[in-house]
NUDO-269862 format. One line per field, with one value per residue (C-alpha): residue number from 0; residue in one letter; x, y, z. Coordinates in nm, 4 decimals. Layout:
BEGIN
resi (NUM:...);
resn (A:...);
px (X:...);
py (Y:...);
pz (Z:...);
END
This chain:
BEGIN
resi (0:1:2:3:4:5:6:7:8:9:10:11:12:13:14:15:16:17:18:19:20:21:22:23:24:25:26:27:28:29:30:31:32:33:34:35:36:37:38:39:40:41:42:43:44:45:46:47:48:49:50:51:52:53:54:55:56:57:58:59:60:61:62:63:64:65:66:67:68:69:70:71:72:73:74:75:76:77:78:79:80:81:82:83:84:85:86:87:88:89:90:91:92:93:94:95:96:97:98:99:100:101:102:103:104:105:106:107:108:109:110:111:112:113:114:115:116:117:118:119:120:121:122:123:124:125:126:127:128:129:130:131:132:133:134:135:136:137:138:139:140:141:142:143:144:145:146:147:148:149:150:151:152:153:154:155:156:157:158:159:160:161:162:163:164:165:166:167:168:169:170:171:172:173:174:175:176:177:178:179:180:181:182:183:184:185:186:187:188:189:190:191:192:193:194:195:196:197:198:199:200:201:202:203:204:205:206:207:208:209:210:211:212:213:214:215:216:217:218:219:220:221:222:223:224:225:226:227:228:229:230:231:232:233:234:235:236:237:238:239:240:241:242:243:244:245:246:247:248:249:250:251:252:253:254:255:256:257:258:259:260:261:262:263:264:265:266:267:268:269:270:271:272:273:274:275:276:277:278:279:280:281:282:283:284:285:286:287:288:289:290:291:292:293:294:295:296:297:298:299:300:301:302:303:304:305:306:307:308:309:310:311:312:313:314:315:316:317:318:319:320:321:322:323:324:325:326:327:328:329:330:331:332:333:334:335:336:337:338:339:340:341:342:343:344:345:346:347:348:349:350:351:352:353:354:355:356:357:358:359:360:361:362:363:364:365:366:367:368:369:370:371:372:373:374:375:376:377:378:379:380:381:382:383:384:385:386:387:388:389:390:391:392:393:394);
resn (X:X:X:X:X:X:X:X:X:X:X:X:X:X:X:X:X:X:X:X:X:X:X:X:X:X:X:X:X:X:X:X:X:X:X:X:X:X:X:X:X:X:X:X:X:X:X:X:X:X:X:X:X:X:X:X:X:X:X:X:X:X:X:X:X:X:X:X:X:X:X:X:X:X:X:X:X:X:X:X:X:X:X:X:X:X:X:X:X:X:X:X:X:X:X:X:X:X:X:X:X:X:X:X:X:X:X:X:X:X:X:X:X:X:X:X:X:X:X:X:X:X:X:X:X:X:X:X:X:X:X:X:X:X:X:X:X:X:X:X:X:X:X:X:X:X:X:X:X:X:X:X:X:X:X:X:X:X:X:X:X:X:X:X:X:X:X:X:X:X:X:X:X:X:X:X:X:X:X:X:X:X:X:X:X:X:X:X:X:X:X:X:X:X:X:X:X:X:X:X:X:X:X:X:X:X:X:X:X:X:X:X:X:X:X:X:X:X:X:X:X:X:X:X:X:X:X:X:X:X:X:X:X:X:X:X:X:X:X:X:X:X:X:X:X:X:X:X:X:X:X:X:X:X:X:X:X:X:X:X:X:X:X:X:X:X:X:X:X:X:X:X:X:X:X:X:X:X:X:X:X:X:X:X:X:X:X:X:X:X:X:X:X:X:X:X:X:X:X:X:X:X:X:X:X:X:X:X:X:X:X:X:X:X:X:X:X:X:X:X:X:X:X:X:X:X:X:X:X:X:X:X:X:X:X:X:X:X:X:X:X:X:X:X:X:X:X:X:X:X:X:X:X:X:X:X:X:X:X:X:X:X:X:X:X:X:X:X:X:X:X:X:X:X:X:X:X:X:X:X:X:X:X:X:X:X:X:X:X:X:X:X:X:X:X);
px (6.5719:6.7826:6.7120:6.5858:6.3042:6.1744:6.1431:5.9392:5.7381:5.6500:5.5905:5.3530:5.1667:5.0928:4.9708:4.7463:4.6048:4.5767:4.4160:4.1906:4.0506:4.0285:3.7518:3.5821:3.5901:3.4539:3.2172:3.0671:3.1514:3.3024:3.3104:3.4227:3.7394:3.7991:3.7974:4.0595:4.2314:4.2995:4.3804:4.6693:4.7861:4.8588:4.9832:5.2777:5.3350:5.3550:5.7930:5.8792:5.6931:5.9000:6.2145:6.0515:5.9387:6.1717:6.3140:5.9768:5.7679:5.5309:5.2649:5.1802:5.2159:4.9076:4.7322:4.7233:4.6191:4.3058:4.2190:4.2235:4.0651:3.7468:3.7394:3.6685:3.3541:3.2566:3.1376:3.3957:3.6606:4.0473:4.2074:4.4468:4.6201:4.8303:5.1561:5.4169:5.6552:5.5727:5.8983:6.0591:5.8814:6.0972:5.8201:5.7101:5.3315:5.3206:5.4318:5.1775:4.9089:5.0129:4.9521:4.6370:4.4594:4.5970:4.4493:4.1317:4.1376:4.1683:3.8710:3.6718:3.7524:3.6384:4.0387:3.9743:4.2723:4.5054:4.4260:4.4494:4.8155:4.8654:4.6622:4.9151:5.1734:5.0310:4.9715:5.3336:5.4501:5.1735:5.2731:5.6113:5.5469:5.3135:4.9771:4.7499:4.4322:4.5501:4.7087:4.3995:4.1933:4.4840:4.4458:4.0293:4.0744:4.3840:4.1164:3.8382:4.0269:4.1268:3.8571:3.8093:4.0286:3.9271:3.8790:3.8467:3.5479:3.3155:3.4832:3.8156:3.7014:3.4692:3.7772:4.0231:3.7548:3.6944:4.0781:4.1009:3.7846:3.9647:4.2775:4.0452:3.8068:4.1140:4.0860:3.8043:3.7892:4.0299:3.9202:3.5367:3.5322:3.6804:3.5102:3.2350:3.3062:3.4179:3.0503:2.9283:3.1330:2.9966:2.6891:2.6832:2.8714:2.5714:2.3134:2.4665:2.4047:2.0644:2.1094:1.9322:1.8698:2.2706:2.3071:2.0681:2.2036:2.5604:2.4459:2.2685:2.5756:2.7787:2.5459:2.5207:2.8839:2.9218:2.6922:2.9014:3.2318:3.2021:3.2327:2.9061:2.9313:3.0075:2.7122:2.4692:2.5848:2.5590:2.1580:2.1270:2.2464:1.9396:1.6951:1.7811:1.8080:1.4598:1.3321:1.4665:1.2794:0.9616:0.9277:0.8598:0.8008:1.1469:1.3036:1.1643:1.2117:1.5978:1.6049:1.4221:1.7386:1.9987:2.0440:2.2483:2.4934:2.5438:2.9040:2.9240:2.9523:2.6385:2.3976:2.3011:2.2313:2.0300:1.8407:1.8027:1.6533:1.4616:1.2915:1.2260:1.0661:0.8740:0.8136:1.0204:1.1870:1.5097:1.7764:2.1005:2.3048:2.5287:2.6007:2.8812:3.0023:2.8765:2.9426:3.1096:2.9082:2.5145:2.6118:2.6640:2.3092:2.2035:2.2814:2.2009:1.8069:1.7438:1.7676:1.4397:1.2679:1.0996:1.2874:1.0528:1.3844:1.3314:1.2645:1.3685:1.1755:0.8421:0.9306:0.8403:1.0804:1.2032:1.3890:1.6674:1.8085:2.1521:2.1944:2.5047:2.4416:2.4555:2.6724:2.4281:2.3432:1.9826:1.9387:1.6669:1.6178:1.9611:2.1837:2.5656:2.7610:3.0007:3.2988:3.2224:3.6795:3.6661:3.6852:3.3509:3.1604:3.2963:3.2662:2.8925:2.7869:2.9427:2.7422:2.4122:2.4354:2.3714:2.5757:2.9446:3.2368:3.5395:3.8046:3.5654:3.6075:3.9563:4.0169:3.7646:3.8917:4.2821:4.3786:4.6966:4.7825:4.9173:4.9398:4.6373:4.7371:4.7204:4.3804:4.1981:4.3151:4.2671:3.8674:3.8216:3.9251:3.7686:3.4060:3.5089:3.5404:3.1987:3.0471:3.1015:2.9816:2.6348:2.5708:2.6493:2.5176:2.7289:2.7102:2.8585:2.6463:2.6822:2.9828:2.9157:2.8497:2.5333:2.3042:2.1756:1.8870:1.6050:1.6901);
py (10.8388:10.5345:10.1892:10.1240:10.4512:10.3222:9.9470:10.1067:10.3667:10.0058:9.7796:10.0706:10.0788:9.6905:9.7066:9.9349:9.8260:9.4756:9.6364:9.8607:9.4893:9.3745:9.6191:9.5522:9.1572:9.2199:9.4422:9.2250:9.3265:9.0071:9.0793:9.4662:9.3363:9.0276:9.3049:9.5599:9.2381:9.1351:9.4962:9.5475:9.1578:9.3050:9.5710:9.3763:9.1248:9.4468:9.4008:9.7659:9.6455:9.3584:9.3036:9.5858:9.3289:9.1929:8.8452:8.6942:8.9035:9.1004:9.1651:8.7620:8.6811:8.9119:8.8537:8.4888:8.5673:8.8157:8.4857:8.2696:8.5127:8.5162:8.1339:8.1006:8.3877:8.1614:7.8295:7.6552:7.5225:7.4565:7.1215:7.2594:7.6417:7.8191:7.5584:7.8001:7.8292:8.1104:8.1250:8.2224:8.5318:8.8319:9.1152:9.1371:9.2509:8.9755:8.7409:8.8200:8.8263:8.4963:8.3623:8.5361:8.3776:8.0399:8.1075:8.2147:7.8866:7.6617:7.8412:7.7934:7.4185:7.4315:7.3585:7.6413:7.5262:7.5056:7.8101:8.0327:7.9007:8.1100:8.3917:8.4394:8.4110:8.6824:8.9111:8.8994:9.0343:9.2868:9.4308:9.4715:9.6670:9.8331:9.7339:9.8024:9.7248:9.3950:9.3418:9.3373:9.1624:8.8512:8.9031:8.8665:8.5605:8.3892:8.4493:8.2530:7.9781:7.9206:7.9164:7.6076:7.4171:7.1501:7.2690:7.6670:7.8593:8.1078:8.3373:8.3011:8.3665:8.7076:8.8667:8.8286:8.9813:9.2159:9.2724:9.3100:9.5567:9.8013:9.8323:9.9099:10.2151:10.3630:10.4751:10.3609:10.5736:10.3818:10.0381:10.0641:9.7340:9.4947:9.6873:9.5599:9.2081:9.1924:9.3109:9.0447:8.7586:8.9262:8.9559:8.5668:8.4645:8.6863:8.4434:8.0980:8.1987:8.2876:8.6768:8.7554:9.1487:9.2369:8.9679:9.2284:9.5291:9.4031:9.3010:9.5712:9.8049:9.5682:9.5625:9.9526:9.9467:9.6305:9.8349:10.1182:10.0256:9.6216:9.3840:9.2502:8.9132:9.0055:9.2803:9.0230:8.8070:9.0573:9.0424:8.6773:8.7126:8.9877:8.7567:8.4764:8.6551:8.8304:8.4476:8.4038:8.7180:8.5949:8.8752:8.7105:9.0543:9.1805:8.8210:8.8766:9.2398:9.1585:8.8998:9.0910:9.3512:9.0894:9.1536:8.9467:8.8144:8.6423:8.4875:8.0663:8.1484:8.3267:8.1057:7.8300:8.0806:8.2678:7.9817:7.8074:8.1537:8.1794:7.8299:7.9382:8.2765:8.2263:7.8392:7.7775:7.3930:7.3997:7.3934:7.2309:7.2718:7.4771:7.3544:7.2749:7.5910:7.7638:7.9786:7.7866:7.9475:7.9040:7.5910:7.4954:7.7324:7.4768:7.1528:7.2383:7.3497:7.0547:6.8305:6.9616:7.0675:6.8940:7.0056:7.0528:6.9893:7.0750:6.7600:6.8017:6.4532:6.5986:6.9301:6.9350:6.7612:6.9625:6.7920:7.0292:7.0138:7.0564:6.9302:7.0448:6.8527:6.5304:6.6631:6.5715:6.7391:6.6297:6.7618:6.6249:6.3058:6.2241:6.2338:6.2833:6.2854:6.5095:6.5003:6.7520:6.8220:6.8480:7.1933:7.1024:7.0854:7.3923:7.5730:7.4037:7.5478:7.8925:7.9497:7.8382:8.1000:8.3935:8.5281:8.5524:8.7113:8.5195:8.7496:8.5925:8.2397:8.2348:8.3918:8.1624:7.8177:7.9172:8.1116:7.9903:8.1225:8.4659:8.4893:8.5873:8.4131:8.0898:8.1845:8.2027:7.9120:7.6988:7.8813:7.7781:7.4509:7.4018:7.5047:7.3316:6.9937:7.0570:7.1782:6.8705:6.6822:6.8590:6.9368:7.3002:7.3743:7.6969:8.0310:8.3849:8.6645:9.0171:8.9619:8.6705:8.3343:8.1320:7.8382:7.8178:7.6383:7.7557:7.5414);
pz (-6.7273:-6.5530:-6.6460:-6.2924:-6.2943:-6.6248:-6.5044:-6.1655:-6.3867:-6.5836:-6.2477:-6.1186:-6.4875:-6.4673:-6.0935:-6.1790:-6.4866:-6.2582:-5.9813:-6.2681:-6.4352:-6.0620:-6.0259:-6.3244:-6.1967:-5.8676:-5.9648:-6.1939:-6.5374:-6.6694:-7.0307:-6.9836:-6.7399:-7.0266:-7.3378:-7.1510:-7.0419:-7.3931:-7.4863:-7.2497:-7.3552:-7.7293:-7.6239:-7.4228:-7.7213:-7.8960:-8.0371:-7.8802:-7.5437:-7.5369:-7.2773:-7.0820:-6.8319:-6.5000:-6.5567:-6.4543:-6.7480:-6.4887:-6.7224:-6.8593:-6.4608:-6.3355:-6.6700:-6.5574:-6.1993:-6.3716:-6.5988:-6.3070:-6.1197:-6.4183:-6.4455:-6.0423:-6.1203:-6.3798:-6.1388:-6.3988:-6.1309:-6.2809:-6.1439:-5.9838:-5.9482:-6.2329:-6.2553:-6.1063:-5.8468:-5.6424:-5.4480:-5.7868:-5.8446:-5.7989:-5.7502:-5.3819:-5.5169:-5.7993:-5.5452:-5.2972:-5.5405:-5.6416:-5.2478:-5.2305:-5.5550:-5.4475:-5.1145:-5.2942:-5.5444:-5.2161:-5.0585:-5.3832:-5.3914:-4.9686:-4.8386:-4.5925:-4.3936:-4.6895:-4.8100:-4.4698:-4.5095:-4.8759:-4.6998:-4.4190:-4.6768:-4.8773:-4.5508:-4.4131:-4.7709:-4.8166:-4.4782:-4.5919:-4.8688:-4.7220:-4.9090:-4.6196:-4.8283:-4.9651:-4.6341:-4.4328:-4.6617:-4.6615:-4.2839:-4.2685:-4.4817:-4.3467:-3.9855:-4.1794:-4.3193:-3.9568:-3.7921:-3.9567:-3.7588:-3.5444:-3.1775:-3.2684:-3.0950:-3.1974:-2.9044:-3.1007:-3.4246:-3.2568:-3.0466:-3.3783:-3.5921:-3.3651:-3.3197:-3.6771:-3.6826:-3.4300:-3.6254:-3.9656:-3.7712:-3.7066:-4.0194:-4.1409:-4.5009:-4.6592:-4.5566:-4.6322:-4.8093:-4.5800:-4.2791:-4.4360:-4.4597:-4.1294:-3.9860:-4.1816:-4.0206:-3.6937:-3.8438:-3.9138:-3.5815:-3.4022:-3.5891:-3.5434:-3.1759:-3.1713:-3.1261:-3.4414:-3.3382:-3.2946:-3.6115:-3.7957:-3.6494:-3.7531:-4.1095:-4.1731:-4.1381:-4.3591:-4.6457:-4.6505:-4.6875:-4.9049:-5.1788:-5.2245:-5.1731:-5.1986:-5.4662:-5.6203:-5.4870:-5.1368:-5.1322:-5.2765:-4.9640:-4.6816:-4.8784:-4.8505:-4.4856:-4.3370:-4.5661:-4.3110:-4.0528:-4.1408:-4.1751:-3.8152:-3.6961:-3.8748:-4.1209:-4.4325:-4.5629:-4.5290:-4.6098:-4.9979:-5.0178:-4.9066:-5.1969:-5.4417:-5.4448:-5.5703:-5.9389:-6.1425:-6.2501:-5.9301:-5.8536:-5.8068:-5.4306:-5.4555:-5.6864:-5.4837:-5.1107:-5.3330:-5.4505:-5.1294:-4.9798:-5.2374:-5.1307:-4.8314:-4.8925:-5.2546:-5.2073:-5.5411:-5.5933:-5.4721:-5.7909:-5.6613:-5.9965:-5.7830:-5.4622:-5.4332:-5.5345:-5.2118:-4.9649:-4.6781:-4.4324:-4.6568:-4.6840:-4.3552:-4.3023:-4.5176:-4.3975:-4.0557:-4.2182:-4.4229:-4.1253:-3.9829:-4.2777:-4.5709:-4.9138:-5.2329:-5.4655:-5.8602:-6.0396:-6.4366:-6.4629:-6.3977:-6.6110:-7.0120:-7.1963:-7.4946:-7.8300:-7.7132:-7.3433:-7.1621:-6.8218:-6.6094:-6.3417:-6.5830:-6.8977:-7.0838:-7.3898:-7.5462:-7.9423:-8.1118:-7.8926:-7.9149:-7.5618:-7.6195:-7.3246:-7.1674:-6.8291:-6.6409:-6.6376:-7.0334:-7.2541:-7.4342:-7.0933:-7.0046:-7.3215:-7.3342:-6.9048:-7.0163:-7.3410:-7.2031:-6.9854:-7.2065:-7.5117:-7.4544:-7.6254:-7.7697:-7.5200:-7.1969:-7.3467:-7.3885:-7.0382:-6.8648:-7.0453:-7.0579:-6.7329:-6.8133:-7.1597:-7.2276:-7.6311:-7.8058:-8.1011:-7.8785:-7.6955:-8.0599:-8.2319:-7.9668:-7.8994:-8.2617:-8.2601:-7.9606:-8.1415:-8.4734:-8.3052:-8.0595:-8.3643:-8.5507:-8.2322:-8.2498:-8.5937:-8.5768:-8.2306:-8.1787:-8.3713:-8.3564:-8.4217:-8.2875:-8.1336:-7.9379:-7.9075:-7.8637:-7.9085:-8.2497:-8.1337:-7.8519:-7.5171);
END
């Protein structure tokens, strides 16, 4: 076999196995996607998988992208996206990949009109080597970060998706997923102008297709979307039953719709830990609501105070009385908001606090010196015990 056939048998190994943890990621299953992640990284610092690579080591550079990719899931924001020139990067896929996660990092971080820029980036090279999925979906979003610009109309934003809607039916069994996303836009274009029954007709068809071929997050949004719309309809009966099917874990984008519907439908004090976090679109929903209506917000004030208490809206960690302060950009904060929510394995802490490390080595040392110097903080405030880490004390 030629030197050139082995290095494209390789290249078409490491897509996959990207676009296999991809999956795993949107699907949900965080700590499955970080465990085969970590696999797959020994197995390239592995000595006879060494110099396998192209000059720009293929492998570490979509490792990096899955990381980043876990740490956006997480609600814990990077400052800024993975320090690399993209214009370097010799693999046409890697290099579109690379767009599209910046794209998707400016989106998180609400620079819609920055990121439609990496998104049209990402489409033109997708098209060329022929990527139709990723192409389309670079497409939808470079449409959406658009529309954001000052002076664009709903009518634009409705004849592109519709536009891009045509081209996808025409064959619409390989495109299931981003057919569905682009019903929802229409679905959510439909309600901002008062035509709730195509808005639910619309939505309707997106979530059926959103739950089978969709990732979680976007499913659990096209949900969120006929609960409003249900609200708009007056059927408060249909609002909660269209809530009651969102399971977690929920994505950042998803956390703070979901609680802000679930306001409105159950009466529950509105937790705004994760706002800014949002959906663009809920969160417009939302600011557009709250003008008119009375807010019952969740006040931790008039709620029991424990010894033990963190806050991640304050970084403030209470044990025993005592308050010790956190900023919200440091490792302990982040290490801190991603154990007190549940158990959590060491491979989904280093990939969540070190999107930009490859070496395993590297990862653990700097985990447990990480919860060495918290745990001196807080008098031994983290444990491991069956395989992950957690409080030692009841919050």
């Amino acid at each position: 076999m030629t030197l050139k056939m082995t290095l494209s048998k390789r290249i078409y190994t490491e897509e996959s196995t990207y676009i296999e943890i991809l999956n795993l990621i949107e699907k949900g299953f965080y700590e499955e996607a970080s465990q085969k992640l970590r696999v797959h990284r020994k197995n390239a610092d592995m000595p006879q998988s060494r110099n396998q690579f192209e000059s720009h080591n293929d492998w570490n550079l979509l490792s990096m992208l899955l990381s980043f990719r876990l740490t956006l899931h997480s609600g814990i924001l990077p400052k800024s996206f993975i320090n690399i020139q993209i214009e370097t990067i010799s693999n046409l896929y890697i290099k579109g990949e690379f767009y599209f996660v910046n794209g998707l990092y400016l989106f998180h971080i609400n620079k819609m009109q920055e990121g439609a820029i990496y998104f049209f980036y990402a489409a033109e090279i997708f098209k060329q080597i022929a990527k139709n999925d990723r192409f389309y979906v670079s497409q939808y979003n470079y449409i959406i970060g658009k529309s954001y610009e000052p002076n664009i109309s709903t009518h634009w934003l409705l004849t592109e998706i519709r536009k891009l809607e045509e081209e996808l039916q025409s064959n619409p069994t390989q495109h299931q997923k981003i057919l569905g996303v682009c019903l929802r836009q229409k679905s959510y274009l439909y309600k901002d102008l008062k035509h709730f029954q195509a808005a639910f007709d619309e939505g309707l068809k997106s979530a059926q297709l959103l739950e089978i071929y969709g990732s979680q997050s976007d499913y659990q949004l096209s949900l969120i979307n006929l609960c409003e719309i249900s609200l708009e309809q007056t059927n408060l009966d249909n609002a909660k039953l269209y809530l009651q099917k969102i399971i977690p874990p929920m994505d950042p984008r998803v956390q703070f719709p979901y609680h802000f519907f679930k306001h409105r439908t159950f009466n529950v004090p509105l937790n705004l830990e994760m706002l800014n976090h949002s959906c663009p679109h809920f969160l417009e929903r939302f600011n557009i609501w709250k003008k008119s209506h009375k807010i019952k917000f969740r006040n931790t004030k008039n709620e029991p105070q424990t010894q033990n208490n963190w806050n991640a809206l304050t970084g403030e960690l209470t044990l025993n009385q005592e308050v010790i302060k956190f900023k919200q950009a440091s490792l302990e904060f982040k290490l801190l908001q991603s154990i007190h929510k549940g158990p959590i394995s060491k491979e989904l802490l280093c990939e969540r606090l070190w999107p930009e490390y490859s070496q395993i080595h590297l990862l653990d040392n700097r985990l447990h010196r990480l919860i060495s110097r918290l745990n001196k903080k807080t008098n031994g405030l983290i444990e491991f015990k069956n395989g992950s880490y957690h409080f030692s004390l009841l919050f």
